[in-house]
C-alpha positions in Angstrom: 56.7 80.7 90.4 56.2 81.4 93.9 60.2 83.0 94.2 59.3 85.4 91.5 55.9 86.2 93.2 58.1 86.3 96.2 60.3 89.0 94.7 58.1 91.0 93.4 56.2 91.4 96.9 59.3 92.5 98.6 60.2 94.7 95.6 57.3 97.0 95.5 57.4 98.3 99.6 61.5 99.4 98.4 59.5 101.8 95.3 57.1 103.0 97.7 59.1 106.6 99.6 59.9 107.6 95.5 56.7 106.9 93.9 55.2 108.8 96.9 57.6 111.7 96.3 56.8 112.0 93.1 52.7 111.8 93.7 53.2 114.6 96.4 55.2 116.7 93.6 52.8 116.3 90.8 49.9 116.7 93.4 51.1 120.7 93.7 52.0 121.2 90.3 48.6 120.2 89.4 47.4 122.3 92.3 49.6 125.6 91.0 52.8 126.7 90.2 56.1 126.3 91.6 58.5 129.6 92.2 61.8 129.1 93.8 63.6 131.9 95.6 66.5 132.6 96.6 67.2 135.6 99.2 69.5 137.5 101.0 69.2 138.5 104.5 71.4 140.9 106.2 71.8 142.4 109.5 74.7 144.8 110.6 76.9 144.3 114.2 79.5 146.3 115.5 81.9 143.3 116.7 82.6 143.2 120.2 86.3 140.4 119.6 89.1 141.2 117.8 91.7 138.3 117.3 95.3 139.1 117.1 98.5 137.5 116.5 101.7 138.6 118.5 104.7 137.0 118.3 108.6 136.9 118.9 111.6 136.6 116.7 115.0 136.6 117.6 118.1 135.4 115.9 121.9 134.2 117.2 124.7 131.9 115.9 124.0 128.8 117.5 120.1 127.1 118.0 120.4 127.7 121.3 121.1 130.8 121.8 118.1 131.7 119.3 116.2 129.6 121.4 117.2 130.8 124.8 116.8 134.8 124.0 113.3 134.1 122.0 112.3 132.2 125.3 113.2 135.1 127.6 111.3 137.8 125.6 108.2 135.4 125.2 108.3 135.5 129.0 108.1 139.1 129.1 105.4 139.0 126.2 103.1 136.8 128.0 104.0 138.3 131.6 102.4 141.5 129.9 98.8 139.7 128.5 98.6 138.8 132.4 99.5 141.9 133.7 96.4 143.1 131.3 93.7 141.0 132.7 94.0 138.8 129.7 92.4 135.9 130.3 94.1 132.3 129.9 91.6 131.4 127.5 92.2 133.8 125.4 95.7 133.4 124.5 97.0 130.2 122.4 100.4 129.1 121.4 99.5 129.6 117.2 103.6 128.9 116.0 106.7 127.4 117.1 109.7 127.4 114.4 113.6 127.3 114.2 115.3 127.7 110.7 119.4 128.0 110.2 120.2 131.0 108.2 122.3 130.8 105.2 124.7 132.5 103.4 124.8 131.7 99.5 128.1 132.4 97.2 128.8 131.4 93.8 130.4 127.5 93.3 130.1 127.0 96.9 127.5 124.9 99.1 125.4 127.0 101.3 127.1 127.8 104.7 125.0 127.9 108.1 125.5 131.9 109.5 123.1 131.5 112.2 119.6 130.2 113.4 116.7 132.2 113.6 113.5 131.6 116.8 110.3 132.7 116.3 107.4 132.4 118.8 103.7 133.8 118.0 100.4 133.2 120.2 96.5 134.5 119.3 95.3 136.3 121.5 91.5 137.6 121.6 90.6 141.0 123.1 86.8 141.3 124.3 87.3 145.0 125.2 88.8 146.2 121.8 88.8 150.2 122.6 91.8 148.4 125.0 93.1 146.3 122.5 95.7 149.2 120.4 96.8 150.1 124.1 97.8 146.3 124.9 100.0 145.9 121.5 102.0 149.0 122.8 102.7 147.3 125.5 103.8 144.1 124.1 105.9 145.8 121.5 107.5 147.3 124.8 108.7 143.3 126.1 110.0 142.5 123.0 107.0 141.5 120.2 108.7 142.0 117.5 105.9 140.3 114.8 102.5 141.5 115.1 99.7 140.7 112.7 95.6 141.8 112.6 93.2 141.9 113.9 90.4 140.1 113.0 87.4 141.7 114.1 84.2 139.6 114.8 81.0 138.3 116.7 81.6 136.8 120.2 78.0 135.5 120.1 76.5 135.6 116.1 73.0 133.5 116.9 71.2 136.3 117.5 72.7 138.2 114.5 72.1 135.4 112.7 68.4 134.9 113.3 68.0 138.6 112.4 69.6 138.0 108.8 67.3 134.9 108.5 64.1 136.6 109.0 64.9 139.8 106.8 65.8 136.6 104.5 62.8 135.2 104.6 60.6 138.9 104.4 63.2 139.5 101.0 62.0 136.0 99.4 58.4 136.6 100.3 58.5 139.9 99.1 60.4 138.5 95.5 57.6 136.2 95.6 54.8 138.6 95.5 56.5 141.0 92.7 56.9 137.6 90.2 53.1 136.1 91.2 51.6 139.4 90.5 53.4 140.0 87.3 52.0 136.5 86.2 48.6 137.0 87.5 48.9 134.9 90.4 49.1 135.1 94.2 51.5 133.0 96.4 49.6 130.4 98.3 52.0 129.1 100.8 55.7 128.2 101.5 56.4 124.7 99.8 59.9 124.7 101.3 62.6 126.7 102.8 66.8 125.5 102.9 69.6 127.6 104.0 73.4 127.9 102.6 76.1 126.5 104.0 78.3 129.4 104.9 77.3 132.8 107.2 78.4 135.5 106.5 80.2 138.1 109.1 83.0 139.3 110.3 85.5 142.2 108.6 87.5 142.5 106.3 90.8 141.2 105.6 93.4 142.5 108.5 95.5 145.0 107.9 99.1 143.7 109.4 100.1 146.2 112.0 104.0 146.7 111.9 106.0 148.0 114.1 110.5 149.1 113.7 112.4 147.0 115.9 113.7 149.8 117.7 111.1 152.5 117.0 109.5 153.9 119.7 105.8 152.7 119.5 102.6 155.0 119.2 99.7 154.9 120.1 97.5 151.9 118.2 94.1 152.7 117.4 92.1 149.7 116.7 88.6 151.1 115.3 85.6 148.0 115.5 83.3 150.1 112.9 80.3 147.7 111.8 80.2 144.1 110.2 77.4 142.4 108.0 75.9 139.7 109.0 74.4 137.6 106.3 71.9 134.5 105.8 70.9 132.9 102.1 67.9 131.2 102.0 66.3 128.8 99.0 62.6 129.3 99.0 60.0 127.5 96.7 56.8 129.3 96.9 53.3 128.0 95.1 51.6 130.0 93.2 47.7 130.0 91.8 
């Protein structure tokens, strides 16, 4: 008898946290009525970083030589980003491949007819008016492979906390409409939870191409403005 009393003490401190959930719940649903919300907030940027991906590729008959000549133009490729004040930071190896080239014929087996190098690195441009000017450049020593750009925030906190507060103005504003359509008024934020995922940031990037032997033009690369966006889940009560 005194095991089963035993149990039953330690039992009822482990039910406690729910059962005082639940009293706190029905405690405001006796007190009003519960309205959740959820809300949009948005806030618009002109991004200041554009992301771009540069790269070399180069084929020859034997690995080595692919190798050798996509080396050399790299070289030149990343002698330019210096020569443009890029910063080491801002440029990262993204992709290193070789891959034999074959030639395919009917009944036979697939015969090797060369190898073929390719190089890429991402590189981040802060001043982006510069950024179209730099490509040229690069297309000059050899980039042959050129994708982007991604256009984005350097710093989107303070973006952020914008979209969050016209998120919360939104919810409070929903709030009002639905309380005074029932007869009600909203009596006080119950709770407030935010969405995983921001948005921000443009859309998808246009690949910029260049001819291998085409004399380049002049890039433009055009920042225009990007949303910024913050969803919030609101419960409001209302009497």
């Amino acid at each position: 008898m005194r095991h089963l009393l035993a149990a039953i003490a330690l039992a009822a401190p482990l039910a406690t946290p729910a059962l005082a959930q639940d009293h706190a719940q029905s405690a405001i649903l006796a007190d009003g009525t519960l309205l959740d919300v959820v809300a949009e907030g948005r806030t618009t940027r002109v991004p200041d970083l554009a992301t771009i991906r540069a790269g070399v590729v180069t084929q020859a008959p034997t690995a080595a030589a692919a190798l050798q000549d996509n080396a050399d133009r790299m070289a030149r490729v990343l002698a330019a980003l210096k020569a443009a004040s890029i910063a080491e930071r801002d440029i990262a190896t993204a992709r290193v491949a070789l891959s034999p080239q074959y030639r395919y014929a009917d009944n036979q087996p697939p015969a090797i007819t060369g190898y073929q190098a390719s190089n890429s690195v991402t590189i981040r441009f802060r001043d982006i008016a510069k950024s179209g000017a730099i490509l040229d450049a690069l297309v000059k020593q050899g980039a042959n492979q050129i994708d982007g750009p991604n256009l984005a925030l350097d710093d989107p906190d303070a973006a952020l906390d914008e979209a969050r507060t016209d998120a919360v103005k939104r919810a409070r504003a929903r709030a009002e409409l639905y309380a005074h359509a029932a007869g009600l008024s909203v009596s006080r934020i119950v709770s407030i939870s935010e969405a995983g995922e921001h948005g921000g940031g443009s859309p998808p990037p246009v690949p910029i191409l260049y001819a291998a032997r085409a004399k380049a033009a002049d890039t433009a690369i055009v920042a225009g403005e990007t949303d910024v966006t913050a969803t919030l889940n609101v419960r409001f009560l209302l009497k």
